[in-house]
C-alpha positions as CSV (number, residue, x, y, z in Angstrom):
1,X,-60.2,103.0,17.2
2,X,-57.8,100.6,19.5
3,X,-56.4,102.4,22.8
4,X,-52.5,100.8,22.7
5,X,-49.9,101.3,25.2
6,X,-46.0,101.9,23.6
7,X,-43.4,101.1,26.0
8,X,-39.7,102.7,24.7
9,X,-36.6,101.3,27.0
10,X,-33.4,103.6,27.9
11,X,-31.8,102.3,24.2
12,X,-34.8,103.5,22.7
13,X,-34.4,106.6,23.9
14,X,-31.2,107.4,24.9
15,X,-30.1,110.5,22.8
16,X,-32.1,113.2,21.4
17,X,-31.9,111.7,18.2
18,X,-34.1,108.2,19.4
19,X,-36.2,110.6,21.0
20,X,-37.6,112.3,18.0
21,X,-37.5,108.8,16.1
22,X,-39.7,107.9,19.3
23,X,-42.2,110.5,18.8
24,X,-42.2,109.9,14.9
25,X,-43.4,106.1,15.6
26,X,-46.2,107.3,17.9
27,X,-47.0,110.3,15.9
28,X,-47.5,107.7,13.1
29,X,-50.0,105.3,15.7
30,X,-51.7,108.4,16.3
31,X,-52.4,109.3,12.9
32,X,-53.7,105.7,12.4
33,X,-56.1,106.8,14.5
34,X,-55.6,104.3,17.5
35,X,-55.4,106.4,21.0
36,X,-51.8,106.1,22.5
37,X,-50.4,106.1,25.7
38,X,-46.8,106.2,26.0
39,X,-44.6,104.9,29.1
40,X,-41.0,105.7,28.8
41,X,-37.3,104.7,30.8
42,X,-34.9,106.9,31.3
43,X,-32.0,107.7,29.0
44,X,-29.4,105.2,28.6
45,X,-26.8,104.8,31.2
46,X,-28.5,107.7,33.3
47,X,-29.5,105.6,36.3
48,X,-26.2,104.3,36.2
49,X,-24.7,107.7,36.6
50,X,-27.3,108.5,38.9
51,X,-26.7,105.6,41.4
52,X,-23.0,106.2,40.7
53,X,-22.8,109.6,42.2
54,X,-25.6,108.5,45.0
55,X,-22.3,106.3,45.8
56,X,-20.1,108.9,45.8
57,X,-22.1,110.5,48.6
58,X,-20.7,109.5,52.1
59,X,-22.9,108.7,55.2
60,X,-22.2,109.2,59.1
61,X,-23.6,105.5,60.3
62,X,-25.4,105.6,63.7
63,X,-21.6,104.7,65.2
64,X,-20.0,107.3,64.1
65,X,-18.3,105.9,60.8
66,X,-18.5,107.0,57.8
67,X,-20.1,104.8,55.1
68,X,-21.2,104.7,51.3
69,X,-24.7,104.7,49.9
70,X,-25.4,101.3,48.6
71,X,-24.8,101.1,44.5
72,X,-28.0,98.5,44.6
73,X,-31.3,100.4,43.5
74,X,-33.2,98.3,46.6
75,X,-30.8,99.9,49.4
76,X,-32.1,99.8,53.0
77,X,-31.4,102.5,55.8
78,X,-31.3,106.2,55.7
79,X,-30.4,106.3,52.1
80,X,-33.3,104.5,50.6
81,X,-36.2,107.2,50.4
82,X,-33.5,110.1,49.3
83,X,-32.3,107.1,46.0
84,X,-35.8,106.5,44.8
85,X,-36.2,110.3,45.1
86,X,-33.0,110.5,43.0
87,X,-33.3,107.7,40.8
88,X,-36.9,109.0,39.7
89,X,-36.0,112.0,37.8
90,X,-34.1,110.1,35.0
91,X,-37.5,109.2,33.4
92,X,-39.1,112.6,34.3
93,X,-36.3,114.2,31.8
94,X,-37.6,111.4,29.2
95,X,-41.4,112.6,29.3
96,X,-40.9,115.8,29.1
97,X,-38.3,115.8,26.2
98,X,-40.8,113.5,24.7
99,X,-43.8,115.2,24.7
100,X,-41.6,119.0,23.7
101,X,-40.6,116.5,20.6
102,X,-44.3,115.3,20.4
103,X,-45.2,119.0,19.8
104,X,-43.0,119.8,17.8
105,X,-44.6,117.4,15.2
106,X,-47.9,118.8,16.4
107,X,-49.4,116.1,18.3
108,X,-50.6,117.3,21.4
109,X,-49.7,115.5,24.6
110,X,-49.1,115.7,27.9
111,X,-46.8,114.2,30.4
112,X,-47.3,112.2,34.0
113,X,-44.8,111.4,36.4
114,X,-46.1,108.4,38.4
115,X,-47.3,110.0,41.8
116,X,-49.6,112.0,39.0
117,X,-51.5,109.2,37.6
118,X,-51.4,108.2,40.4
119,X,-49.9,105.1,40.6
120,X,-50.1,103.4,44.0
121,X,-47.3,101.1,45.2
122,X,-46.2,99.5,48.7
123,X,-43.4,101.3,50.6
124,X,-40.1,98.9,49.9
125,X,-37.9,101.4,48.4
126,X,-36.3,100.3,45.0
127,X,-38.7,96.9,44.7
128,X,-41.9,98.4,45.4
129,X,-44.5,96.7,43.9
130,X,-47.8,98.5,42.4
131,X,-50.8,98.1,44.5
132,X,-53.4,100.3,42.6
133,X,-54.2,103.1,39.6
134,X,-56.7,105.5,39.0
135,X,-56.7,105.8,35.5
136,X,-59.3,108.5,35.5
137,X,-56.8,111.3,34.9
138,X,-55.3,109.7,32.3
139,X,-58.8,109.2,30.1
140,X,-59.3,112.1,30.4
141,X,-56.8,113.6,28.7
142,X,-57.2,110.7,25.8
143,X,-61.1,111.6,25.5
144,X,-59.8,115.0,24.3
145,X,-57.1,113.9,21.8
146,X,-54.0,113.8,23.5
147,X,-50.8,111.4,23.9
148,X,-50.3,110.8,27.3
149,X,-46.6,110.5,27.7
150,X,-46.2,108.3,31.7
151,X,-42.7,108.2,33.6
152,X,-42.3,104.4,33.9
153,X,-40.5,102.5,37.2
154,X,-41.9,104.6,39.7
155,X,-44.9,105.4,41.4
156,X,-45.8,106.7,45.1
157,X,-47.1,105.8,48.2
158,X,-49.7,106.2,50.7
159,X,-47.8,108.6,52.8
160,X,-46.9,110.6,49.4
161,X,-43.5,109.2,49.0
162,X,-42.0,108.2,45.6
163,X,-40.9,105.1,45.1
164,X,-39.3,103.3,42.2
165,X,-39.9,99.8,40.8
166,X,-36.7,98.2,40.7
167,X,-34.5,97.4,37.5
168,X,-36.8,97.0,34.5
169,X,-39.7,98.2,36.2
170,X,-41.0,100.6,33.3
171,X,-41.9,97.1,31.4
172,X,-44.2,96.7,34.7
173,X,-45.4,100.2,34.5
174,X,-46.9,100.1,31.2
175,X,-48.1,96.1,31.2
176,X,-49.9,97.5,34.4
177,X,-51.5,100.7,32.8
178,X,-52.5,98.5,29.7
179,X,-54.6,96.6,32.1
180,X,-56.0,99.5,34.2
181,X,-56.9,100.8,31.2
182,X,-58.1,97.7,29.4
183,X,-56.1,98.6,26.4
184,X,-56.4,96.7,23.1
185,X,-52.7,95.7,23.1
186,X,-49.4,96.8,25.4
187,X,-46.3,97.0,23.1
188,X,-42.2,96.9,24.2
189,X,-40.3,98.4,22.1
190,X,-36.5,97.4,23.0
191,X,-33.2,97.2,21.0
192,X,-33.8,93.8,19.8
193,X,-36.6,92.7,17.2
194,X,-38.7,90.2,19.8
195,X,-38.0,87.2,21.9
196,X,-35.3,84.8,21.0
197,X,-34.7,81.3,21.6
198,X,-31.1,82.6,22.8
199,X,-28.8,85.6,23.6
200,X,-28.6,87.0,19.9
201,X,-24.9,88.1,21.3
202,X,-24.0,84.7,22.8
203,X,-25.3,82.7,20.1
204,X,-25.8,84.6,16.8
205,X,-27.9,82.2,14.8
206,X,-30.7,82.1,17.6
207,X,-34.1,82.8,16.2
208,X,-36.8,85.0,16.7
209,X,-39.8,83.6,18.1
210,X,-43.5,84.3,16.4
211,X,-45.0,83.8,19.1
212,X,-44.6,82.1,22.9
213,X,-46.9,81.1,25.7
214,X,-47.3,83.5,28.6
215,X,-46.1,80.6,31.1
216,X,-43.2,80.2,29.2
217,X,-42.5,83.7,28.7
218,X,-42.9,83.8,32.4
219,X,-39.9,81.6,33.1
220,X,-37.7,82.8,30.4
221,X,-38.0,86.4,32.1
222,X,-37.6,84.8,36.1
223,X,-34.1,82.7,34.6
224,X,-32.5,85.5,33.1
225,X,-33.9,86.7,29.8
226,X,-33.2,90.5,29.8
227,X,-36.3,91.0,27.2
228,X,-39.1,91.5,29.7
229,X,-39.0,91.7,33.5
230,X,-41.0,89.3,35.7
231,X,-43.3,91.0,37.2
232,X,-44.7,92.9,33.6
233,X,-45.2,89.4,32.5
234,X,-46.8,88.0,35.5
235,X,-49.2,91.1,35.3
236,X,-49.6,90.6,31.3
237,X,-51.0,87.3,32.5
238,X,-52.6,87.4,35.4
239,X,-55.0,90.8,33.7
240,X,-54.8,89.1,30.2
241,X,-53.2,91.6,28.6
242,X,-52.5,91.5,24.4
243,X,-48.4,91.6,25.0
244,X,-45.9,92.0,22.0
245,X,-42.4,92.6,21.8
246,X,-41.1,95.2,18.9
247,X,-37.6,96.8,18.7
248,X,-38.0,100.6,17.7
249,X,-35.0,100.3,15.4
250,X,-36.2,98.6,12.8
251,X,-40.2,97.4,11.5
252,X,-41.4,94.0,11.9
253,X,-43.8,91.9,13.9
254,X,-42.4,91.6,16.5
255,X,-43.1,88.3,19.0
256,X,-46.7,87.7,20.1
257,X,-47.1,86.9,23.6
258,X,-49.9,84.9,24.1
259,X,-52.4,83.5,27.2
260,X,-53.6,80.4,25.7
261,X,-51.6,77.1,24.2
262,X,-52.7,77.1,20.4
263,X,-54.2,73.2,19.0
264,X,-50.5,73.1,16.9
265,X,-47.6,71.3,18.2
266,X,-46.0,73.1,20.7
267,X,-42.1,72.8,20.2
268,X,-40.7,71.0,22.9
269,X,-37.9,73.9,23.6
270,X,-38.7,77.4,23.5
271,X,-35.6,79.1,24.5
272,X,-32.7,79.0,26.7
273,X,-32.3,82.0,29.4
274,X,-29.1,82.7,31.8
275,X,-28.1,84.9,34.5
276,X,-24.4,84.8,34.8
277,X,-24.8,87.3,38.1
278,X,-25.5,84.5,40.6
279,X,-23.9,83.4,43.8
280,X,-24.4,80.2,46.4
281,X,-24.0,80.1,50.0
282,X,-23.8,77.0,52.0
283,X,-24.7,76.9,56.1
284,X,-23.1,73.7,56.9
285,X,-23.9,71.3,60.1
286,X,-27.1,72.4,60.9
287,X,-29.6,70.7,63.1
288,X,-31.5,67.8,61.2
289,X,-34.9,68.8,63.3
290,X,-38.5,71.0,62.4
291,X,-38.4,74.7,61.9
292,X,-34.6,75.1,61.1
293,X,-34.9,76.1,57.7
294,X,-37.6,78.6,58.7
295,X,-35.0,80.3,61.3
296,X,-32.5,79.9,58.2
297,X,-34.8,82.1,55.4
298,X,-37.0,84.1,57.4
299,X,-34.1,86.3,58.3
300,X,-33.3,86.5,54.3
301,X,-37.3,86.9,53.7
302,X,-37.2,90.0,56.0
303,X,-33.6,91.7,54.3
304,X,-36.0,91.5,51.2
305,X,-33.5,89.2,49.2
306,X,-35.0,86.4,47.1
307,X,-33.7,83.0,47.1
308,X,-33.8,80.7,44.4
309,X,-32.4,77.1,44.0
310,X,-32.6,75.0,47.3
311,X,-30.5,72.3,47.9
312,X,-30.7,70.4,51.0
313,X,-28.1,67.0,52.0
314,X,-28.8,65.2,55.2
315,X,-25.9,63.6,57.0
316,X,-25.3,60.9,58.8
317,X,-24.4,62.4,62.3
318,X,-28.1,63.9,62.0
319,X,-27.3,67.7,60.6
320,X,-27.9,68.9,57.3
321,X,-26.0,71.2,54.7
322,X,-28.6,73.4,52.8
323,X,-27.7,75.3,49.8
324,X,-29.4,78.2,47.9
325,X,-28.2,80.7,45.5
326,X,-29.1,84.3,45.6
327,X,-28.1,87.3,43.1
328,X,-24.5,88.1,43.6
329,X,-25.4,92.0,44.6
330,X,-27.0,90.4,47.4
331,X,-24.4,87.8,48.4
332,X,-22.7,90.3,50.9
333,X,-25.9,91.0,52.8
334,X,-27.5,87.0,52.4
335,X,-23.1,85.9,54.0
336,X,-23.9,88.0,56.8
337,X,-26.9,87.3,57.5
338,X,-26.5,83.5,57.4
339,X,-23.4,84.0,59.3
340,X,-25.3,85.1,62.6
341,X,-28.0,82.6,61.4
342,X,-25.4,79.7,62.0
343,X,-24.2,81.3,65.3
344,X,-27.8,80.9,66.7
345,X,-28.3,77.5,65.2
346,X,-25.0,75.9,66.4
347,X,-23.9,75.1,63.0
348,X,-20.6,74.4,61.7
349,X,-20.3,76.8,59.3
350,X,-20.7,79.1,56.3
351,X,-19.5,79.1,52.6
352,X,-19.8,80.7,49.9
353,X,-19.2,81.6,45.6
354,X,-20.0,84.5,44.3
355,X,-18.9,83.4,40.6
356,X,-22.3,81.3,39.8
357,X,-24.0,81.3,36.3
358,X,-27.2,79.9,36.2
359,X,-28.7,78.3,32.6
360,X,-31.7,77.1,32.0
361,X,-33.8,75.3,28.8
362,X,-38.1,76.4,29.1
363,X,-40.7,75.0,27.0
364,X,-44.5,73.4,27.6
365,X,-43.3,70.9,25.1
366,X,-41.6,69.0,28.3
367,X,-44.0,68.5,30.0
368,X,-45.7,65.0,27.7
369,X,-41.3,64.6,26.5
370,X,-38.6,62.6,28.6
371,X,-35.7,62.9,28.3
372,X,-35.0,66.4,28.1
373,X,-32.8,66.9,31.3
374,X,-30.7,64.0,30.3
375,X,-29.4,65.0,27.2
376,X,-29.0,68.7,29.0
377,X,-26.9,66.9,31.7
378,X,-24.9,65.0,28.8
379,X,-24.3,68.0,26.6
380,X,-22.9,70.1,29.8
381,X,-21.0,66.5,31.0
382,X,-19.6,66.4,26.8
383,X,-18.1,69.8,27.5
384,X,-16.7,69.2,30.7
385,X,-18.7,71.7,32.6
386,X,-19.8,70.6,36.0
387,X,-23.1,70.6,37.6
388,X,-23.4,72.2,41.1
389,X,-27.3,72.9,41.4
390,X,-30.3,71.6,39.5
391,X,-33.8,72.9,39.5
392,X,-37.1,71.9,37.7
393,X,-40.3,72.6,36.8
394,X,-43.0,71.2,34.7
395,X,-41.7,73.4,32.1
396,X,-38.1,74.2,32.9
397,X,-34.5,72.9,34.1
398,X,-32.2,74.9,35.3
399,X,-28.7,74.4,36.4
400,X,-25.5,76.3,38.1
401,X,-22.3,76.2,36.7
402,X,-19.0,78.3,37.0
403,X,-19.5,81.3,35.0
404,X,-16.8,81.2,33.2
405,X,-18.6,78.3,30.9
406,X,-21.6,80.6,30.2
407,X,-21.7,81.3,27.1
408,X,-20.3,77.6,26.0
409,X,-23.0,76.0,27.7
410,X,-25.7,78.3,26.1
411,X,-24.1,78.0,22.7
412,X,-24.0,73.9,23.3
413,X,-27.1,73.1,24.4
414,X,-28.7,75.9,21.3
415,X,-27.0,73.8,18.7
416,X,-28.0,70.4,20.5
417,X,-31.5,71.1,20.6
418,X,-31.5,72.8,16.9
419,X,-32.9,76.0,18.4
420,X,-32.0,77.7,14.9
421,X,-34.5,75.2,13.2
422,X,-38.1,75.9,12.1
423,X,-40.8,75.5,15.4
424,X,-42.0,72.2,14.3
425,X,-38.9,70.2,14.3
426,X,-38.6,68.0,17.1
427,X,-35.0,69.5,18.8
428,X,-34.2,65.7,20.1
429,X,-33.4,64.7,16.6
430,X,-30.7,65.9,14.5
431,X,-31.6,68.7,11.9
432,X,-31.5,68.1,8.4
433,X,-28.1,68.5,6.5
């Protein structure tokens, strides 16, 4: 008997209909006889409508004007406790309409919201992360023959308050109960049939993956693949946890996640990823001396906003322009703080776009290949689409362009690198006619 985790997204259960197809796939688990928990999102579209009438909802500030809650889900202030307490009950409605449909079938189960696992996260409202889990209530409810049926992207903390996960956090929820509960395998079910090498939408010949590393899953998910979030894949790896991805639509096998580079060939691309929801700001003319770009980032470390590419030029009249991007919900807050940043610092200025796409090509084949970023750069140059940042890894390049040649950079670079080919071909040399 295998103890398996399902994980069902807010497609895969976004009308009553999915529901019951939802409790018809685990019904049919359970009557393999493996032991099933169950972590679910909510609905389609309801923390949408959730966050949209938070917005709705106006605030006195502590001057006296009125102001809007935040539309992010990692809002700061006054607001931030009452939208996690809000934004929490879209997945309670999932487990329980779950586990009535689970019944129905006659499979007994049982639903948890997160404080009643428990599980244990910090106290950074709409990105907390998880900190602990006591899985003891949970076994025992599987000793005596139940599904249990967990709210994903939330959790609780020390002082009792709930807390949510941020966007995509259920994928966390349930990577991170597989490991507390050292299941035998944690599955995502999603709309789509496993990992691709590409957007299926952008480029419709991209192919499905068998199988891919957990380091390069790891990077596809950090640049912008929508399949997993991070931090479920940082916690798949880090607690070695069996990770596959399934689509509840339809039957197949999925894409095998794996911790361990297998003795075959790797290909030397394993997918492309992009975020077309990026933005860069600039802080121009700032003193060429120590310490300066601490005073520049700690003050966007603290506003919890994460920076990603890094670009730094230094003049000739001894000051330096640095450069980073950040996500574009964020660009607002990262302007104004950088604004006051360059007040204090004496520099010249601040810029800004807020129209930043970000591609990038992963795969642990670059790492013993040259040659890889050049023919990226001279596919993008080919198409006329300019270069404004690059970042690398041993595994990765990634690049910013305007947004508006997303989808024919993805599509360029897919068919240059033969992405649609079998694993084995080398994607430097043409594929066969």
């Amino acid at each position: 008997m295998a103890l398996v985790v399902e994980k069902y997204g807010g497609t895969s259960v976004g009308t009553l209909d999915r529901i019951d197809a939802v409790a018809d796939r685990v019904a049919r688990s359970r009557g393999a006889g493996d032991d099933i928990v169950v972590v679910v999102s909510a609905m389609a579209g309801e923390t949408d409508r959730l966050l949209d009438l938070a917005h709705n909802i106006k605030l006195e500030s502590g001057d006296g004007r009125e102001e809007k809650v935040a539309r992010s889900t990692a809002t700061t202030g006054v607001a931030a406790r009452e939208l996690d307490v809000l934004l929490s009950t879209g997945e309670q409605v999932t487990i329980a309409l779950l586990v009535l449909a689970l019944h129905s079938k006659g499979i007994q189960a049982k639903s948890y919201t997160g404080a009643q696992v428990p599980i244990q996260t910090d106290s950074i409202y709409g990105k907390a992360r998880i900190l602990d889990i006591d899985p003891a209530n949970v076994r025992t409810d599987l000793e005596t023959g139940k599904v249990v049926v967990i709210a994903g992207f939330q959790g609780v903390d020390v002082d009792g308050n709930i807390t949510t996960l941020g966007r995509g956090g259920t994928d966390t929820t349930a990577v991170a109960m597989a490991a507390s509960l050292q299941a035998d395998e944690c599955r995502i079910y999603t709309d789509v049939e496993g990992v691709y090498t590409a957007d299926p939408r952008i480029v419709p010949n991209a192919r499905r993956l068998e199988r891919i590393t957990a380091e390069e899953m790891l990077e596809l998910a950090s640049l912008g693949a929508k399949v997993l979030q991070t931090r479920s894949v940082e916690f798949a790896g880090k607690y070695h946890v069996p990770l596959r991805v399934l689509s509840s639509f339809v039957d197949g096998p999925g894409t095998l996640i794996t911790h361990e580079v297998g003795d075959m060939e790797q290909p030397l691309i394993a997918g492309i990823a992009y975020n077309g929801d990026e933005a860069k700001l600039t802080i121009r003319g700032v003193p060429d001396q120590p310490g300066v770009a601490s005073r520049i980032f700690g003050p966007i470390s603290k506003a919890h906003i994460n920076v990603d590419m890094i670009i730094q030029n230094v003049g000739l009249d001894q000051t330096t322009d640095l450069t980073f991007t950040v996500k574009r919900d964020e660009y607002e807050t990262a302007r104004s703080i950088l604004t006051q940043v360059a007040e204090d610092l004496g520099a010249h200025d601040v810029v800004g776009d807020n129209t930043l796409a970000k591609i990038s090509i992963v795969g642990v084949g670059m790492r013993s290949h040259a040659g890889i970023a050049s023919t990226m750069f001279e596919v993008l140059a080919n198409e006329g689409i300019n270069i404004e940042l690059i970042s690398t890894s041993e595994i990765k390049v990634s690049v910013g362009i305007a947004d508006k040649y997303l989808e024919l950079a993805v599509r360029s670079l897919h068919k240059e690198f033969n992405l649609d080919t079998t694993p084995l071909e080398d994607p430097l040399e043409p594929a066969e006619s």
